[in-house]
N, C-alpha and C positions, 0 to 999 in steps of 0.2 A: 401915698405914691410909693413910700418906702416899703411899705409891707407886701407891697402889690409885686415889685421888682424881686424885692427874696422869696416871694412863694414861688414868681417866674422861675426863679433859678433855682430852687428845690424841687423843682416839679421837673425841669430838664435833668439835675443830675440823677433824680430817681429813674429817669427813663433811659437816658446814657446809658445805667449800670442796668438797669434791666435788659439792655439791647447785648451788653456784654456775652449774657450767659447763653447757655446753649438751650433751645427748647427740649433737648433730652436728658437735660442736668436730674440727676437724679431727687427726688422727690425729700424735703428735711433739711436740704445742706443748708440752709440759710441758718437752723439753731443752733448747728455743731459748729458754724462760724460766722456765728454773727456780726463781726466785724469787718468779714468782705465784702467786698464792692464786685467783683463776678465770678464765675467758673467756668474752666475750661469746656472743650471737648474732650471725651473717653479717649483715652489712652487705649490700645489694646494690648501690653506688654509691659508689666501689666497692667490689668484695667481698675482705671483708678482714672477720677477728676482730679486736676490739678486746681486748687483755689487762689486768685489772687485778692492783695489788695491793692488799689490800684495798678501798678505795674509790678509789681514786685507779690510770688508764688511763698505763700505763706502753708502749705502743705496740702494734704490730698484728704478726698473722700470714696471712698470704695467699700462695694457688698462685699460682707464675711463669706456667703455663700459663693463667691469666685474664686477662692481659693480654700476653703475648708466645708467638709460636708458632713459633719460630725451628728450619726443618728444621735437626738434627745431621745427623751421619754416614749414620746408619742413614734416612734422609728421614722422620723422625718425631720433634717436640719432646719438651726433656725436662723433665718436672715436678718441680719443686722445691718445698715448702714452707717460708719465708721469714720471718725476723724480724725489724722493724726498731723499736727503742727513738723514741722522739717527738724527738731529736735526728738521726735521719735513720742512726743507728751502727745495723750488722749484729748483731743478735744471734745467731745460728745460723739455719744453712741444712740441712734434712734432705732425703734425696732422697726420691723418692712412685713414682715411676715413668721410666723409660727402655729405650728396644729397642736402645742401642750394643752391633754385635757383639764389640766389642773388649774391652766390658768383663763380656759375660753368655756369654763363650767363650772370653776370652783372658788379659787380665791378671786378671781379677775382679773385683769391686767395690769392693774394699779401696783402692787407689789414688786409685779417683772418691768416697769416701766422707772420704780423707785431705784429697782437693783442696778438698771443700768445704767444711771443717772451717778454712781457711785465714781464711775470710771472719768469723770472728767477730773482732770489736774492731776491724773496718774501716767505713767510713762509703761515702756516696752520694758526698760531695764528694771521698773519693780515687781516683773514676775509676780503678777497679782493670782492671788489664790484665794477661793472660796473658805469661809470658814472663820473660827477664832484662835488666836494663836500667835506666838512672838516667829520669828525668823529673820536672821539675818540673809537668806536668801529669797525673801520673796515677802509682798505686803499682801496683808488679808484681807476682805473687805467681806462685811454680811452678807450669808446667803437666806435663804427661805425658808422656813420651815415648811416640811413636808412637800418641796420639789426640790430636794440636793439632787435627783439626777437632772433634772434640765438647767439649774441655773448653774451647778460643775460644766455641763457638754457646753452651754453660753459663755459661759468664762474664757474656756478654752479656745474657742472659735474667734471669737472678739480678740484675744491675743496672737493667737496662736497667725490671722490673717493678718494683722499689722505688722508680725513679725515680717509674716514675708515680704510683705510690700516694704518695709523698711532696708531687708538685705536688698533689692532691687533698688531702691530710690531715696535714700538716705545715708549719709557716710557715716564711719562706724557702726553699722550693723553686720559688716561682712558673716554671712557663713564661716562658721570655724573650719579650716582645711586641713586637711588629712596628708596632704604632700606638699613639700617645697623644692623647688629646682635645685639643683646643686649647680651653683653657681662659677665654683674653680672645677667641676670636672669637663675637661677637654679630651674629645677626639679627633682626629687630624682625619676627616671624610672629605673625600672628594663627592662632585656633585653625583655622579654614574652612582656612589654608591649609596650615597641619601637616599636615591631613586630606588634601587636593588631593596632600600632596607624599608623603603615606606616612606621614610621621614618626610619626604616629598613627595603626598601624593599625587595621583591623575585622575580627572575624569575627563574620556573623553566621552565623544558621540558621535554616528556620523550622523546624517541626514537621514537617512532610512530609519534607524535607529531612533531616532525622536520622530518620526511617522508612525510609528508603531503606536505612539501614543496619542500622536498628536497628528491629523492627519493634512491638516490647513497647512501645517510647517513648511515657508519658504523663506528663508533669509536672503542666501549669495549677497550679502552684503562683501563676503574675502571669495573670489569665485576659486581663486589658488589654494587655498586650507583645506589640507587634507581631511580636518576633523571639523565638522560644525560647532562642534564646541570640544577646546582643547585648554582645561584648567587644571591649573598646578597650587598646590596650597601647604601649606607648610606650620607647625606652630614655632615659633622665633625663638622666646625663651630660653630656650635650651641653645646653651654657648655652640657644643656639635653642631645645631644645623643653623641658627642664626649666623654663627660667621660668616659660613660657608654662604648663605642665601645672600644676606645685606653687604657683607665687608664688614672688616673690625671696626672702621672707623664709624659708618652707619649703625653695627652694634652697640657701639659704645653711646653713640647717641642716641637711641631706640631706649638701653636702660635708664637715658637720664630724661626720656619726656616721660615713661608710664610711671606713674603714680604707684604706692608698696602694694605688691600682690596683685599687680593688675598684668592683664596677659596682652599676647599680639598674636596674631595669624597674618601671613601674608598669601594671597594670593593672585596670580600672574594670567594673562591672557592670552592664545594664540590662533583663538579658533576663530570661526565662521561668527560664532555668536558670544558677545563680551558676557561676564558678569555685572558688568553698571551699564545700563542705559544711559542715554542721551542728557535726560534731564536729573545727573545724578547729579545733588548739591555734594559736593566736599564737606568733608567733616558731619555726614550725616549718617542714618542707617540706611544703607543699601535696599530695595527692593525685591530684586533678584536674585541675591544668595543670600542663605540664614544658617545659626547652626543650631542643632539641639542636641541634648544630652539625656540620656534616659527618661527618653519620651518628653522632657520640656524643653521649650524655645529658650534661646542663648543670646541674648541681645549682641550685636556689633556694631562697633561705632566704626565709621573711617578717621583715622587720626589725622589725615592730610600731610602726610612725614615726607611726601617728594614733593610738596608744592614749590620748595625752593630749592633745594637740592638733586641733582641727579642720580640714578640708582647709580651705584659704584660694579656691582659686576653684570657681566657679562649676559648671564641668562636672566635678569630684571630687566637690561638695557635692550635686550631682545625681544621680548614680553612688547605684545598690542597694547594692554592695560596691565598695571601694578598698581595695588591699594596693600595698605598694610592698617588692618582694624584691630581694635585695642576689645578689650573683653573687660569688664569693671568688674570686682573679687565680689560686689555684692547679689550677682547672679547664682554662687554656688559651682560655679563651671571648675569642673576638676582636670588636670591635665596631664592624670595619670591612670585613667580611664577612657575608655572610647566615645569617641563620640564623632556626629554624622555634617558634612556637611551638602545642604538642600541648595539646588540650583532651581527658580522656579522660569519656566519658559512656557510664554502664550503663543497662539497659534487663531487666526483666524481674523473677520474683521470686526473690529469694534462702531464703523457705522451703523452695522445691522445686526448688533448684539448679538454675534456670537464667535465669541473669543470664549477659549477655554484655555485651563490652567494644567501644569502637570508638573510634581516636582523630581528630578532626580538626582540620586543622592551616594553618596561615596563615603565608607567609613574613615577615621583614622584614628590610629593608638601607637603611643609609644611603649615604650619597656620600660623597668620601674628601676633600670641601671640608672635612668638618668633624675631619678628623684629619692627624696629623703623622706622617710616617715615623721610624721609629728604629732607630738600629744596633741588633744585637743583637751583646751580647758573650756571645761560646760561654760555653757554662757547663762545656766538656772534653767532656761526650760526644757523640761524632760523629755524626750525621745519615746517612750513608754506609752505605750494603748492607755486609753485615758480610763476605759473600766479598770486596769492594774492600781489605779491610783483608789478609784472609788473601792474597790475593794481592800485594800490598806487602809484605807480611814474606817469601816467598818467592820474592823477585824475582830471585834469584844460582839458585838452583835451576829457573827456568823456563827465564833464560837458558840456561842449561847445556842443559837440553833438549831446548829447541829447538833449536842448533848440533848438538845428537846426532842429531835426526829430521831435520834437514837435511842431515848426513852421510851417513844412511842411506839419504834418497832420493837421494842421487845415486850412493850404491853400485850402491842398486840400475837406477839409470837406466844405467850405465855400466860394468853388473855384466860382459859379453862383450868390454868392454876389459880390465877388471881380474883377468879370471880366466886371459889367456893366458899371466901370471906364478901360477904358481900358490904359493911362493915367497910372495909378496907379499900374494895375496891369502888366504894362511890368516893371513896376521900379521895384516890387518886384519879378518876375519873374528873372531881368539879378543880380538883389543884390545876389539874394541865386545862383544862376549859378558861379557866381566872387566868393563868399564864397567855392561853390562846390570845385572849381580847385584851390585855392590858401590855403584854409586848410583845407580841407576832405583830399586834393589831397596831392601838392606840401607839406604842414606842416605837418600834421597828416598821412600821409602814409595812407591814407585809398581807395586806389582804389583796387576794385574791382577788381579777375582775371579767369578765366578758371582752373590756378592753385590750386587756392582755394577750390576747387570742386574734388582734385585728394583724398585727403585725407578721403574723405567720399566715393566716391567710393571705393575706399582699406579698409574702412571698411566693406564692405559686406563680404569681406574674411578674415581680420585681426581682427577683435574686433571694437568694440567701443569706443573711447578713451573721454574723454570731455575734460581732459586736454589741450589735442592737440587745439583743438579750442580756447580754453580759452586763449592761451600764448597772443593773440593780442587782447587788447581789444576790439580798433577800429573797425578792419576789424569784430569783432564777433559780436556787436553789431551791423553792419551796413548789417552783412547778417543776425541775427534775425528780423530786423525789416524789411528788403527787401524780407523775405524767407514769412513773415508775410502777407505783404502788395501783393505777387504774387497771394494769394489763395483771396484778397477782389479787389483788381486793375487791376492786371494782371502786364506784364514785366514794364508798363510806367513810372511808379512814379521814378525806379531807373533808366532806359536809359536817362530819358527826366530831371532828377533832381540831382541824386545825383553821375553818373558818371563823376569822373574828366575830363575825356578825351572825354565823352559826351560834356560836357561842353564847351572846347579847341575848338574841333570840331564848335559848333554853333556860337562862336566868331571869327571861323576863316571866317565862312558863312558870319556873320554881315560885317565883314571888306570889305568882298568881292565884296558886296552890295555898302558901301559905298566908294569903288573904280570903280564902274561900272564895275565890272567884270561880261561879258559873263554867263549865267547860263544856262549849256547843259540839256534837260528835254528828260529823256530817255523814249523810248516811252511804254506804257504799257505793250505789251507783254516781250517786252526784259526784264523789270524792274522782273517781275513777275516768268522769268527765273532767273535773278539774287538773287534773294531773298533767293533762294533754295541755293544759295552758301556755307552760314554760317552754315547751318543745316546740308552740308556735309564737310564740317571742323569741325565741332561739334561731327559728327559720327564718326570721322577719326580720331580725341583726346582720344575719349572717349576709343574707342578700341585699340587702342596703350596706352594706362596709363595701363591697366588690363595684358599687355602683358610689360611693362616697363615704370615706373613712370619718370625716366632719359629721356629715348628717346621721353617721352609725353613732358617734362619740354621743349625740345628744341627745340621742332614741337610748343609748345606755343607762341614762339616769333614773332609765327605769328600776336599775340596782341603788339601793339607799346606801351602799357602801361608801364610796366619797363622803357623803355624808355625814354619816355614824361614825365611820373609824377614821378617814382619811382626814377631815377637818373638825372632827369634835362634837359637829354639830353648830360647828361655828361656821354661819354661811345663811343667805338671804332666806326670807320664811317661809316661802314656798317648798323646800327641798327637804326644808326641817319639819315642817308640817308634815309630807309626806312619808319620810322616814320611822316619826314617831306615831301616824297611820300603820303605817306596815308593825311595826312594833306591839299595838296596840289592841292591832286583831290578834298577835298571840297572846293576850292575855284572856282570851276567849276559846281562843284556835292555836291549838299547838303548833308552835313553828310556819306558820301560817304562810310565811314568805319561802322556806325552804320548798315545802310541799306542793306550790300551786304557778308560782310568779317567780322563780330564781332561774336565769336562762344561762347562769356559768352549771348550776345545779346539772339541769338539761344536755348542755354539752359533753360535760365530765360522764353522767350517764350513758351517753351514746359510746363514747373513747371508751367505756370498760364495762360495756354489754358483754363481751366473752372473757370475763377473766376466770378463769381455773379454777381455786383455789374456793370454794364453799366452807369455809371458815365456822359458820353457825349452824350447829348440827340438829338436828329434826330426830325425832320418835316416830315409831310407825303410829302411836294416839295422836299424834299432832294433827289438830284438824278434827280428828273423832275418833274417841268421841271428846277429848281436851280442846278446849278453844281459850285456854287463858292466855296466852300469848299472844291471841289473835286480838282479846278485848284489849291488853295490859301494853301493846305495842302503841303508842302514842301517834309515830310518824304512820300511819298506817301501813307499811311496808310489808305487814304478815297476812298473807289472805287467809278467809274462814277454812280455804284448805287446809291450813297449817304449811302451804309453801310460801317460799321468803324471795317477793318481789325484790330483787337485789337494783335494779334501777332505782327505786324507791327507797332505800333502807341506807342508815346514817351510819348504820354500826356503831350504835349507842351501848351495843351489846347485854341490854336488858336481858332480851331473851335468851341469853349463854348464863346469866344469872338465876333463872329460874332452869332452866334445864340442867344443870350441873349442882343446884342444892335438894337431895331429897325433902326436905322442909319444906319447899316452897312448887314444887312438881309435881301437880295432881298424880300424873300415873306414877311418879316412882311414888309417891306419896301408899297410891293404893298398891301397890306392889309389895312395898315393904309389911305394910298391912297383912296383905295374906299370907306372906315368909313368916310376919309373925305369928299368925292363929295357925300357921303350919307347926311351927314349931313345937306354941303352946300346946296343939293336940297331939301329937307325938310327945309330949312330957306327962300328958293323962293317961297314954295308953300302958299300963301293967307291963312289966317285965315277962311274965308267966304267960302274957296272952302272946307276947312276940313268939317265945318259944315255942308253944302250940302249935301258932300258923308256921 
């Protein structure tokens, strides 16, 4: 009987606290707070759930994505759902949603679900930062190998949103402010000139005037008011115009109810149409007038400061309505700066739904006579575009870089020097290849992808972002100087130089060579059908990313890249299997992936069809009757014309090595030939027989 009455009664409180919550309670909050008993309704200022236990609001849960939009990897934010206890401490972070390909194609999500598992028992004020490393200004916690830019942009966004929600709904977070009242500076203004100077604005209306907008508009609730709406507002703070507005003795009380940094506005009524309605609660936020400041909402509370008191002058005691609302410093509201206040006024009947809204709106600013500058001391988190930061953490890897692409262009500026060593110039041709793939590649994550190209597409219809590109430095710097070099080289410099997996490829060739592996030579027409392949995997991406960036990401794995450079190799057997397929046929088929199936290959081709610059120079023999360049070119880029399909060709620059060595150049070969039995017979020919003739 005993068991039976405590299940009764666990079974009711389960359903009690389930009746608590809202059926719109966001999806998770039960792990981030296990220990409540319900959650609120959304907030919409900002929006955040409030969590209780029992009766008493043990802190909020709210999407990163409502207050931070921070492009990751994939040029799309990532949504987290957020916990943060009324001490400003993390209580769990769950994920909602994210498009990183690294982690919904590569590592899994197991990884990004560890990482943000880190953040419980950490706080706002330890300025958590990605990475290893001691700081007295901020705690580090693991990030990922081979995603630093999305689980840095996730970092950011998970703090960066709690922050704000904390200056709004938590004490001691206040925004650091840039001005303070001067508190002893006094001016002796009458009211006429408050009004003359601003200090005391107006917005009036008449009735016509809000017909304009609003065409239902019938009040005559004051049929005597001149103006339908006739409001006067003021910011108090400032000893000049709060004396004059409240009385000293109302001043003086006014400074000892707001709490340090916290503001007042008052505003007064005399028009046709109040600013609080009927069913305004006291002590509440108002309905019908709001303020915002560079473009955000400015919460106000009514402080209820006459509920017992009468206004002491003259033009409050006059006033229809007087409220005087307080402004809490955790808003950010500056009040040496302009800002607007919104009167919102409906119009029509709400039996038959249709009531419409319209807000209008009156600036106000003071002069900066009446404020003091103030340092701000950081509060640790940074102000700074968040790629500023990724790009200071990888400042040794840029350099490097850059010294490499700088070497490169002058390879290639100097390339018919350094190829009449040929000796020389293979050593420095496999040096920068073993460089390419072990740190462009394997260290520095800098390969190249198809992917990288979705993001700019989606600009045509999304905007422009430059951040987004910015987040990597690597990858950004290695497609400005490839996107560069396509309009003066064409596709070669980056197939034949700086793709890791380019690279991989030629080395798997080499090996193949020097295991006397078979090498299949497909014959021209087939090849010349093949080639076409990548350009319709290229068309096939390009048009599925416009119709779904998702479904483009996972038709991309058609590239073994992720694969081979980005995780190692390290990743489920399918993708490895495939990879070391691709790989595999070049030990058969040269380069076998560049040539037939590379749809980054294909693009780059198309972007640097007209570049200028014909770089590898041609013989009138080329073609006929010499075809060595034609047999000896591997990529097959040289036709039996002896012209140089530049779409095709890697700029491995073999063939600048046999054209530039007489040694190795059938026609100079025979050329020099004849210069010499020229010679030789001009050394036979008699002294005495020249004379003669």
């Amino acid at each position: 009987m005993l068991f039976r009455v405590l299940a009764a009664v666990i079974l009711c409180c389960l359903f009690s606290s389930n009746s608590f919550s809202d059926t719109s309670s966001p999806k998770g909050w039960e792990r981030i707070f296990p220990q409540a008993t319900s959650i609120g309704e959304k907030e919409s200022n900002p929006p955040v759930w409030p969590v209780y236990q029992a009766f008493d609001k043990i802190g909020y849960v709210f999407h990163s994505i409502d207050y931070v939009t921070i492009p990751a990897f994939s040029g799309e934010p990532v949504d987290m759902l957020v916990g943060l206890d009324l001490d400003g401490q993390f209580t769990g972070v769950e994920l909602i949603e994210h498009r990183e390909p690294i982690f919904l194609h590569g590592l899994g999500e197991k990884p990004l679900i560890d990482f943000i598992r880190q953040y419980e028992g950490l706080g706002i004020r330890d300025n958590v930062k990605v990475g290893s490393g001691t700081s007295t200004t901020g705690t580090y916690i693991d990030g990922i190998t081979k995603a630093t830019v999305s689980v840095v942009v996730i970092n950011q966004s998970i703090v960066l949103s709690a922050l704000a929600v904390a200056r709004q709904k938590l004490s001691g977070f206040e925004a650091p402010a840039d001005v303070k009242v001067k508190s002893e500076y006094y001016e002796q203004l009458s009211l006429e000139q408050l009004q003359e100077e601003n200090y005391l604005q107006n917005l009036r209306l008449t009735e016509s005037e809000i017909q304009t907008h609003l065409y239902d508009y019938r009040q005559n609730a004051c049929p005597e008011c001149e103006h339908a709406v006739d409001l006067k507002f003021g910011y108090l703070n400032v000893p000049s115009i709060g004396r004059v507005l409240l009385g000293d003795s109302d001043f003086e009380r006014l400074q000892k109810t707001l709490e340090p940094d916290e503001h007042a506005v008052v505003l007064l009524s005399n028009g046709d149409y109040s600013f609080i309605d009927l069913d305004f609660v006291p002590a509440s936020v108002p309905d019908r007038v709001s303020i915002d400041q560079r473009g955000f909402p400015i919460e106000i509370r009514d402080l209820n400061f006459f509920d017992v008191f009468d206004p002491q002058t003259s033009i409050l005691n006059d006033a229809s309505d007087v409220k005087v609302f307080s402004i809490k410093p955790q808003t950010g509201f500056n009040p040496a700066s302009e800002w607007n206040l919104l009167l919102n006024i409906s119009a029509g009947n709400p039996v038959l739904y249709t009531v419409e809204n319209y807000q209008f709106m009156a600036n106000y600013s003071l002069p900066k006579k009446f404020f003091d500058e103030i340092e701000i001391i950081s509060d640790g988190f940074s102000e700074q575009p968040l790629w500023v930061g990724l790009w200071e953490s990888k400042r040794f890897q840029i350099i490097v870089l850059l010294i490499s692409l700088a070497a490169l262009t002058v390879i290639f500026a100097r390339q018919h020097q350094l190829v009449k060593n040929p000796k020389r110039f293979h050593a420095i041709r496999w040096g920068f290849l073993t460089f390419t793939l072990i740190y462009i590649g394997w260290y520095a994550q800098g390969q190249l992808s198809i992917v990288n190209i979705y993001p700019i597409l989606q600009s045509f219809t999304q905007g422009f972002n430059l951040e987004t590109y910015l987040m990597d430095p690597i990858i950004f710097i290695l497609w400005l100087y490839v996107f560069i070099s396509l309009f003066i080289v064409g596709r070669g410099l980056f197939c034949g130089w700086l793709c890791p997996f380019g690279a991989l490829q030629e080395m798997v060739s080499w090996f193949a060579k020097k295991l006397k592996i078979k090498q299949y030579r497909i014959k021209p027409a087939l090849h010349n059908k093949l080639t076409w392949m990548k350009y319709a995997i290229l068309i096939g991406l390009v048009l599925t990313s416009f119709y779904s960036v998702e479904v483009a990401e996972v038709w991309s794995e058609v590239e073994p890249f992720k694969t081979s450079i980005t995780l190692h190799f390290v990743r489920t057997w399918p993708f490895v299997v495939y990879a070391i397929f691709l790989l595999g046929c070049g030990l058969f088929i040269h380069k076998f992936y560049c040539r037939y199936v590379c749809p980054l290959g294909a693009g780059l081709a198309v972007l640097g069809w007209f570049h200028p610059v014909k770089w590898l120079k041609r013989r009138s023999e080329c073609g006929t009757p010499c075809t060595l360049c034609y047999h000896k070119c591997e990529i097959k880029a040289i036709k039996q014309s002896g012209e140089i399909d530049y779409k095709e060709c890697i700029q491995c620059l073999e063939c600048i090595v046999y054209h530039n060595n007489d040694d190795l150049c059938p026609p100079q070969k025979v050329k020099i030939r004849k210069q010499a039995k020229r010679k030789k017979a001009e050394s036979l020919i008699p002294a005495t027989a020249v004379e003669v003739i």
